[in-house]
C-alpha positions as CSV (number, residue, x, y, z in Angstrom):
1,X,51.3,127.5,105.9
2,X,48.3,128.7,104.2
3,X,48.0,127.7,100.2
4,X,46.9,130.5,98.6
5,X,45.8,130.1,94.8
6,X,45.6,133.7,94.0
7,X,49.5,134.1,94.7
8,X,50.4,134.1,91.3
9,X,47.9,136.5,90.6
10,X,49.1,138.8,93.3
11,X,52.8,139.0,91.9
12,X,51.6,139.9,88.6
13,X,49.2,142.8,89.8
14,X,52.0,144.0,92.3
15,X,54.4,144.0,89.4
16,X,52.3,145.8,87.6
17,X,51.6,148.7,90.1
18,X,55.8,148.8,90.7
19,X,55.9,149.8,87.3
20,X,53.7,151.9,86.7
21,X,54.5,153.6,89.6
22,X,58.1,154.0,88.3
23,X,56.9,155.4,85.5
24,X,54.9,158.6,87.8
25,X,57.6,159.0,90.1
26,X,59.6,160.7,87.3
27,X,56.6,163.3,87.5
28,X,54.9,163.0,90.8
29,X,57.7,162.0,93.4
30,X,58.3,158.4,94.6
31,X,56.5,159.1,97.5
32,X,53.7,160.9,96.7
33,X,49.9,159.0,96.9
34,X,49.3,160.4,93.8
35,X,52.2,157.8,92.5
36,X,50.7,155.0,93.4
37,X,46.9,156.4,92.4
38,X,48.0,156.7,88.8
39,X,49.8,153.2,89.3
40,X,46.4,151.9,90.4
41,X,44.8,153.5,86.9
42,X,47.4,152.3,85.0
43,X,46.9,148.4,86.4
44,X,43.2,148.8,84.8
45,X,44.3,150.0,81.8
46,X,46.5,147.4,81.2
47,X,43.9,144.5,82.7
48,X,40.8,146.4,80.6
49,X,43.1,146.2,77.3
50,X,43.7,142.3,78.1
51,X,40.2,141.8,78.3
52,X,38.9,143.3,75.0
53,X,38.9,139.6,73.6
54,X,36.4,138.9,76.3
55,X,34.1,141.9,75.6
56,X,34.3,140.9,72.1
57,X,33.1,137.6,72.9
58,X,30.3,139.0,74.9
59,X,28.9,141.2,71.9
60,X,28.8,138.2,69.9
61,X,27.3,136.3,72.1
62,X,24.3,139.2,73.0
63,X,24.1,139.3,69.3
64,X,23.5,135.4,68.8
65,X,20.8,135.5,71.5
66,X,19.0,138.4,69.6
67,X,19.3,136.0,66.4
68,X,17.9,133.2,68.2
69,X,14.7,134.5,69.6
70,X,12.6,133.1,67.4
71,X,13.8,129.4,67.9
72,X,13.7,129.9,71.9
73,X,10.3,131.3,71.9
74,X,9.4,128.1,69.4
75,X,11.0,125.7,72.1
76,X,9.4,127.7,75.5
77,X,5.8,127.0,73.8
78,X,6.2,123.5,72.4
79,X,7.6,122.2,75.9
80,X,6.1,124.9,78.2
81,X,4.8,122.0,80.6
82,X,7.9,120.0,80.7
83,X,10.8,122.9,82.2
84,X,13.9,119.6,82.0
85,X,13.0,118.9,78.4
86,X,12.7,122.7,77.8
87,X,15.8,123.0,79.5
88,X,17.6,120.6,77.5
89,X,16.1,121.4,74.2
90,X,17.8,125.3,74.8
91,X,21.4,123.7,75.8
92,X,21.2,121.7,72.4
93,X,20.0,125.2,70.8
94,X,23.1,126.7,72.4
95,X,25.7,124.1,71.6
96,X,24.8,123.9,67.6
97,X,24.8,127.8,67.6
98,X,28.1,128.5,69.4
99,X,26.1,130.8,72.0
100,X,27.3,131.0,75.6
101,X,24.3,132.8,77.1
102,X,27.0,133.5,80.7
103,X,29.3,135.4,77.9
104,X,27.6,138.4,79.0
105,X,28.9,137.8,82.7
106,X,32.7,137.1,81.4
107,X,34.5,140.6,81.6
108,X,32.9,140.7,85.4
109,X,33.7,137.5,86.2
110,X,37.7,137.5,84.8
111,X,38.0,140.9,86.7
112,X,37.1,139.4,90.3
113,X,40.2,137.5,91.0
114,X,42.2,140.6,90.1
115,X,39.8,142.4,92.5
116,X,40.8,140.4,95.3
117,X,44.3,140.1,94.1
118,X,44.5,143.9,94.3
119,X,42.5,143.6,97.8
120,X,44.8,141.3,99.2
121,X,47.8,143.4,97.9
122,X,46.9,146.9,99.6
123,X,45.4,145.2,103.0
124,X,47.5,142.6,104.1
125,X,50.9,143.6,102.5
126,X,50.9,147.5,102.3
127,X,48.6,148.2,105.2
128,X,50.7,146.0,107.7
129,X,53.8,147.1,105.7
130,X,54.6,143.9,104.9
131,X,56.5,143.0,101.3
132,X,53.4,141.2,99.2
133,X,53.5,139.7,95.8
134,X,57.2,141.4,94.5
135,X,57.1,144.2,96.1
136,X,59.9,145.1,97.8
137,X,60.0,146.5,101.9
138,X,61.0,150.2,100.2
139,X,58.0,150.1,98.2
140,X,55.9,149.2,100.7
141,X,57.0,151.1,103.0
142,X,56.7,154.0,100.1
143,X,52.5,153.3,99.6
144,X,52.0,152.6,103.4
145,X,52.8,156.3,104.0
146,X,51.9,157.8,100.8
147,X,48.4,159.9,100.8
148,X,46.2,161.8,98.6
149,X,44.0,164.6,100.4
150,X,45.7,163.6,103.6
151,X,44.3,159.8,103.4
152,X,46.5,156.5,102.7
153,X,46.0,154.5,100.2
154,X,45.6,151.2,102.2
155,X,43.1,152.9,104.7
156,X,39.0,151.6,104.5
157,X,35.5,153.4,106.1
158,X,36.0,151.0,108.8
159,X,39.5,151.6,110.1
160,X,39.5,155.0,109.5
161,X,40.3,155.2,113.4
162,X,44.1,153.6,112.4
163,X,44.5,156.6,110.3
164,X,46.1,160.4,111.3
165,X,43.0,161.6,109.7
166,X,39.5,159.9,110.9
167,X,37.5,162.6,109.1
168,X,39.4,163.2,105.5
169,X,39.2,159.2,105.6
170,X,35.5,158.8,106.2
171,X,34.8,161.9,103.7
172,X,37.4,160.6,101.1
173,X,35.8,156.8,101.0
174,X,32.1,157.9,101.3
175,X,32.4,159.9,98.3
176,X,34.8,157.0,96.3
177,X,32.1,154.4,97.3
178,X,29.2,156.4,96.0
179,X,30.9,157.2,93.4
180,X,31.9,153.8,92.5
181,X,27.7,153.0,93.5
182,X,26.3,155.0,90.7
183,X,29.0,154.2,88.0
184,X,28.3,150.4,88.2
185,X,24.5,151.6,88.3
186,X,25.1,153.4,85.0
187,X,27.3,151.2,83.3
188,X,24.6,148.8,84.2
189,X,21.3,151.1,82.6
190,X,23.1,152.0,79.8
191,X,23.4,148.8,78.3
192,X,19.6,147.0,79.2
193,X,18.1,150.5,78.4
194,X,19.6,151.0,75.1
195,X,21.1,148.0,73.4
196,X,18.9,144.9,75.0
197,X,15.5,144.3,73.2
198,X,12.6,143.6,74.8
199,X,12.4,139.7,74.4
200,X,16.0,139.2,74.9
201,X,16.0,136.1,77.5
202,X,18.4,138.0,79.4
203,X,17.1,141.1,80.0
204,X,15.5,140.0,82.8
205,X,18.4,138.7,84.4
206,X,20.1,141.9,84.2
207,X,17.8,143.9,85.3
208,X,18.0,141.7,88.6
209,X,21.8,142.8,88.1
210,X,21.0,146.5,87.4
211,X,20.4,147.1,91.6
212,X,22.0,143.6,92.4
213,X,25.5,145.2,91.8
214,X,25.5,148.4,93.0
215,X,23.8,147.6,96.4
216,X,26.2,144.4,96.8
217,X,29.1,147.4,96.2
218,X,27.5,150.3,98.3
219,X,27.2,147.3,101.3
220,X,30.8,146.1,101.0
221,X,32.4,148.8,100.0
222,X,33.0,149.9,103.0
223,X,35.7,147.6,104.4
224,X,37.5,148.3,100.3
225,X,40.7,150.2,100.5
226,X,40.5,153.5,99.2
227,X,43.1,151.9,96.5
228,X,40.5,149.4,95.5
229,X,37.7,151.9,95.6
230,X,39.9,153.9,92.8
231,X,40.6,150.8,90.9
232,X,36.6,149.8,91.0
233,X,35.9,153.6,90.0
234,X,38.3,153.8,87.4
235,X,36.7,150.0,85.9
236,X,33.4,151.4,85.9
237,X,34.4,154.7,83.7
238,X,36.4,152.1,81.0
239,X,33.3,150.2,81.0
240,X,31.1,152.9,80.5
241,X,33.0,154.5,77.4
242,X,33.6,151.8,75.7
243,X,30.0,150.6,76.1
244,X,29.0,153.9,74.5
245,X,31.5,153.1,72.1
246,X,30.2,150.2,71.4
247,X,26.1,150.9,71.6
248,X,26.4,153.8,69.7
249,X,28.5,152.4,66.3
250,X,27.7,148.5,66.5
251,X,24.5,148.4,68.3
252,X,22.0,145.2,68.2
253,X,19.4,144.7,66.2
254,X,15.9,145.4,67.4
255,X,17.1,147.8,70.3
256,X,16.5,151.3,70.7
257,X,20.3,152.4,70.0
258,X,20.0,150.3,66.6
259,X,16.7,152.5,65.7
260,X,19.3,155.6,66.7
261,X,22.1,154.2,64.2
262,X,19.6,153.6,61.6
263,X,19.0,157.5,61.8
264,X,22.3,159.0,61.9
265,X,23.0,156.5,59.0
266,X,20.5,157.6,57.1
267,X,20.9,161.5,57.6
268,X,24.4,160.8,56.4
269,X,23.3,159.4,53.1
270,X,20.5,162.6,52.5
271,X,23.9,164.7,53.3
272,X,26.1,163.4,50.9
273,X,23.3,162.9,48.3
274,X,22.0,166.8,48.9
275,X,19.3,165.9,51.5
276,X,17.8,162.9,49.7
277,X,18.3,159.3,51.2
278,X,18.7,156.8,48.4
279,X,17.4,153.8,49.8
280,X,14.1,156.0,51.0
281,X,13.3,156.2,47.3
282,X,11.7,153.4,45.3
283,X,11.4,153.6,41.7
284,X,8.1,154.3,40.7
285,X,6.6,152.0,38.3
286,X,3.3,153.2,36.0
287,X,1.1,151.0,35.8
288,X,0.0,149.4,32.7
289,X,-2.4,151.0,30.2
290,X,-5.8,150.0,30.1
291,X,-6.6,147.2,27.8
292,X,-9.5,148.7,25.4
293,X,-11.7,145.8,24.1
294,X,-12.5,146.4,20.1
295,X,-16.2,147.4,19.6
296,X,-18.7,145.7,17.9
297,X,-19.2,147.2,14.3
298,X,-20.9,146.3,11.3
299,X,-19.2,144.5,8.6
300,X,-19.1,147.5,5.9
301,X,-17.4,150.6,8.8
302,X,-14.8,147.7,9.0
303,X,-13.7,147.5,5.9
304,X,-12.4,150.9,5.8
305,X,-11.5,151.0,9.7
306,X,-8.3,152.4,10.6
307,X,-5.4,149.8,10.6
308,X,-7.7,147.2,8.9
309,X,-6.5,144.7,6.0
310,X,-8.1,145.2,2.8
311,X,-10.5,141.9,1.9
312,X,-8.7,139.5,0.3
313,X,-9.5,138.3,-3.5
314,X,-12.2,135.8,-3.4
315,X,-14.0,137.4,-0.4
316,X,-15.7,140.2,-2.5
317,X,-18.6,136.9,-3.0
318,X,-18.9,136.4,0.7
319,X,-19.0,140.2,1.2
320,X,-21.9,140.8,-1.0
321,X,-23.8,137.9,-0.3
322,X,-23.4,139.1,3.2
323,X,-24.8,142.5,2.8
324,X,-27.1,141.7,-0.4
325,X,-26.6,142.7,-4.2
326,X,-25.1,145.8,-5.8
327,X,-27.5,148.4,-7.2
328,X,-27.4,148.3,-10.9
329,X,-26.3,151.7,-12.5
330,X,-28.7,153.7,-14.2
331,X,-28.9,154.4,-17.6
């Protein structure tokens, strides 16, 4: 008997897709592919909602990289010729900060079990009818002949020869691949284009990523059931909302998107302050008058100057001596 560590994984995401695919059998029939489609975008709902504490973990941690810049550049040029000490000076860096520079990778790598959980569920339990995780031999036998647009769900590009309908198959997975292709590609672009600055220590890993993922997907893709093509498809359009979501009203410093906030911010303050942006107007400050030195005058024009003190008794003598003797009056 072959141990299998993802088996606890498997029962949850089969219970999961029973459930929701109660739920659309009210609507859509409990045999109908479109059933078990919608069960398929109801299991990422539910696994993308259960991951928001990760996402938020990876904001914070893109965010703490921004904020350390500085202190990483410091440390790549004072031990650029020693890459261990460099190494271990960053991991210090990292450790006092609280930054887990793999955050970034977190929501990716939490989703990959449930990937192959979801794999393992629609190829070797639904495909070879077979009861998998807590699904029951009715509800496998229920997806195993279930379609939508004449295709099963547990039918890849590969096998499309084991299906009624070789050409709706290959046409059907074709399109869901290169659909899923240019969603990861995207999801990808959107967020090194707009919300990664230029000197963020990251950016180039993930622009290795940027054609990493989607040709690692376009490759393999085709042995995916189309179930897990339309669980991948539907990851990719979560993840590129709520990125826009996120870019657009919490976007990081020093990025393009956070020069694009700073604008809509401001032409919401010149609106509600009739087309004037308050922190766009300084107080203007005069300068100080011109200090005027007095001017030299003779002794007698200041005596009678504007603002000046009459002499005070007792300097009449030093007055007079000063600009000679009196003129008698005449007789």
């Amino acid at each position: 008997m072959t141990l299998n560590p993802l088996s606890w994984l498997e029962d949850i995401v089969s219970w999961i897709l029973v459930q929701w695919h109660a739920f659309f059998s009210f609507f859509l029939g409990y045999d109908s592919g479109w059933s078990w489609a919608f069960a398929i975008v109801g299991l990422v709902l539910v696994i993308r909602i259960a991951l928001i504490p990760l996402f938020v973990r990876q904001i914070k941690s893109q965010r703490n990289l921004q904020i350390l810049q500085p202190k990483i550049k410091e440390i790549q040029q004072k031990y650029a010729g020693d890459r261990e000490r460099q190494s271990a000076e960053m991991m210090a860096l990292y450790k006092e900060t609280g930054t887990n520079p793999l955050a970034s990778c977190l929501p990716i790598l939490a989703q990959a079990p449930i990937f192959f959980a979801l794999f393992r569920v629609l190829n070797y339990g639904v495909a070879k009818q077979t009861p998998y995780g807590v699904m029951t031999q009715a509800q496998v036998d229920s997806a195993y002949h279930s379609t939508i647009f004449g295709v099963p769900m547990w039918a890849t590009f590969t096998q499309a020869s084991l299906t009624t309908n070789v050409l709706a198959t290959h046409i059907l997975t074709a399109v869901l691949i290169v659909l899923m292709t240019i969603t990861t590609f995207t999801s990808q672009r959107m967020l090194i284009v707009k919300n990664t600055a230029k000197d963020n220590p990251m950016a180039q890993q993930q622009k290795i990523l940027l054609y990493v993922f989607p040709f690692f997907f376009m490759i393999t893709g085709i042995n995916f059931p189309v179930g897990v093509l339309i669980y991948w498809l539907t990851t990719n359009l979560w993840s590129m909302g709520q990125q826009f979501y996120v870019i657009r009203n919490n976007p990081q410093p020093g990025t393009p998107a956070y020069a694009a906030w700073e604008e809509r911010e401001a032409a919401k303050r010149r609106r509600k302050n009739d087309g004037v942006d308050p922190e766009e107007v300084k107080p203007v400050i005069a300068p100080p008058a011109p200090r005027q030195q007095p001017k030299n005058q003779p002794r007698s024009k200041r005596k009678n100057a504007p603002g000046q003190q009459n002499p005070l008794p007792g300097d009449s003598g030093t007055s007079q001596a000063a600009d000679g003797p009196e003129p008698e009056p005449q007789t």
